[in-house]
N, C-alpha and C positions, 0 to 999 in steps of 0.2 A: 470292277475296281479291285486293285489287287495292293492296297495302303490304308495305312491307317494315317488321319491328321495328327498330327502333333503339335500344338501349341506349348510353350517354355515362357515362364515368366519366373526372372529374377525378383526376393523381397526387396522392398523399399528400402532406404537410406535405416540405419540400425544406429542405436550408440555406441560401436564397435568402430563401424566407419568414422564419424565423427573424431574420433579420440584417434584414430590411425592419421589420421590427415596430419595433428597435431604432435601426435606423440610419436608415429611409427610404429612399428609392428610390435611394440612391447605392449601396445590399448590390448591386441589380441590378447595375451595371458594377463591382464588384468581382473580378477576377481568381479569387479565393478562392472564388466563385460559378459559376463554367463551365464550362455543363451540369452544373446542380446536383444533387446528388444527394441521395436522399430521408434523413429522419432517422429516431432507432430510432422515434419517433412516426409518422412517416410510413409505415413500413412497417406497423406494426399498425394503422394504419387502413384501410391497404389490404386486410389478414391478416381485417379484420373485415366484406368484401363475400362473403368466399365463394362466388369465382364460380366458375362448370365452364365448362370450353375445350366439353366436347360439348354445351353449350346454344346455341351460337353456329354458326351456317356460315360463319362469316367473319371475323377480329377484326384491327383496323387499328391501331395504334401507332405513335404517335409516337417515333421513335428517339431524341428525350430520355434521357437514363439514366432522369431522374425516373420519367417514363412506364413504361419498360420493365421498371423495378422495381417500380412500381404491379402492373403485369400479374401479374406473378411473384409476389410478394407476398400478391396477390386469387388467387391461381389456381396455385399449386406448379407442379401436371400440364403447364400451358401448354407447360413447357419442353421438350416432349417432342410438342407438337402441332405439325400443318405448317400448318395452314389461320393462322395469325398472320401477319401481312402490317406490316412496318414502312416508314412510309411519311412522306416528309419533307413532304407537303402536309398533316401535322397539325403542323405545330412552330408554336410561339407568334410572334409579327412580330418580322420581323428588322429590326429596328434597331439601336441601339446595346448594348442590355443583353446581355450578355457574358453571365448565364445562361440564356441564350437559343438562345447558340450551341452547335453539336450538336459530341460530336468528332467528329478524320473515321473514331476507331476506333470503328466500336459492339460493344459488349461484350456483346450479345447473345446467346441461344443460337443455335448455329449452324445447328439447323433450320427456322428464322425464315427468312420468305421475304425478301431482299435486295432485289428488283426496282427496288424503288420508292425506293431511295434511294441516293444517287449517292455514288461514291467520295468525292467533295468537297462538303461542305457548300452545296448548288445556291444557300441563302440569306445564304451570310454577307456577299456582296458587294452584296447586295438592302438597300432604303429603303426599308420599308416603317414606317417611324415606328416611335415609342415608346407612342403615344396609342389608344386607340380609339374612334371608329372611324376606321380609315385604309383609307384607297381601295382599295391593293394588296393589302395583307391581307386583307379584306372579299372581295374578287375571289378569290381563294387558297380560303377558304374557300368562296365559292359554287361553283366550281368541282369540287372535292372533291365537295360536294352535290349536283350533275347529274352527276357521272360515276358516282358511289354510284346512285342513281337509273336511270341509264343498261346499270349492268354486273351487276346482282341485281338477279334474279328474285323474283315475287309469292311471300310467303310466308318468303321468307329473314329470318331472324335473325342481326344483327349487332353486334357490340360495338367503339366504339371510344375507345382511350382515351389523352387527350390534357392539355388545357391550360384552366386559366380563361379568358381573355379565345379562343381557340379556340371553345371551348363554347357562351361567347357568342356569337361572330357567328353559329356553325350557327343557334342558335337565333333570331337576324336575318332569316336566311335562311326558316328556316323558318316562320314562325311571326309575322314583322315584330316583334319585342320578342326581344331578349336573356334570359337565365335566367344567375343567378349560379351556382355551383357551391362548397361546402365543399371543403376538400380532401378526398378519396378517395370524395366523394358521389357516388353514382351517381343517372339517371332514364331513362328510356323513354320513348320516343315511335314513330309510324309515319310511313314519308313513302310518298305515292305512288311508284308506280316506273313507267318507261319502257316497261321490258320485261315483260310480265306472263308470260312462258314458260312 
């Protein structure tokens, strides 16, 4: 076997979504919106993926509330596995929109691995637009993509779960054509890997 699985699950319905429907892209820079957090919809969408943390060797999150609730949501047990990896190169572009911005508390459980995500929000002082596809972000995401690639092994199963327009570029990257995602939709794919160990 010369791949790794890859499972992608967008978070659940948020109150960002909500208020966009209604209000338009202004819900985004609403105050009221950041780091939005998921609705009772949202989380039974999530409630209805039914995932298990030991189907995965690996599972990556976005330190989003949204996401993190996603996880927990999709998966009770999570809160209690160590292999969860929160990691601030899955957050959606950082530009302007205020539910985008991560806090600098994550409320996470605390046997969540930390590493990867910095006391301070490494993107809130980043331009990476509002639009996609944006250059830096694009880069953000392919990156994440060759180090994924780079740091698991032939064989490994991993889940990670993050952001619509996120999802998208992976699938840029991977694939050269973007894949939309529903809220709490999940899909699968395999990517080559580096290291075949």
């Amino acid at each position: 076997m010369t791949v790794i699985e890859v499972t992608l699950m967008r978070h659940g319905e948020a109150t960002h979504n909500v208020a966009a429907r209604i209000e338009g892209v202004h819900a985004y820079h609403d105050p009221m919106h950041a780091d939005a957090a998921l609705t009772a919809i949202g989380l039974n969408q999530a409630a209805q993926a039914h995932l298990n943390p030991a189907d995965y060797d690996a599972i990556y999150c976005s330190p989003l509330r949204r996401c993190y609730q996603t996880l927990l949501a999709a998966m009770p047990t999570a809160c209690d596995a160590t292999h969860v990896f929160l990691d601030d190169r899955l957050m959606e572009p950082q530009g302007s929109a205020i539910c985008n911005k991560r806090n600098e508390i994550v409320v996470a459980p605390a046997g969540w691995n930390r590493d990867r995500i910095s006391p301070m929000n490494p993107w809130f002082l980043a331009d990476e637009g509002t639009s996609i596809p944006s250059p830096a972000f694009e880069k953000r995401v392919a990156e994440f993509y060759s180090w994924l690639r780079e740091n698991h092994k032939a064989g490994d199963r991993i889940l990670i779960v993050s952001h619509h327009d996120w999802i998208h570029s992976w699938f840029q990257v991977h694939q050269g054509s973007g894949v939309s995602l529903r809220n709490a939709e999940v899909i699968s794919t395999a990517i080559k890997v580096t290291y075949a160990g």
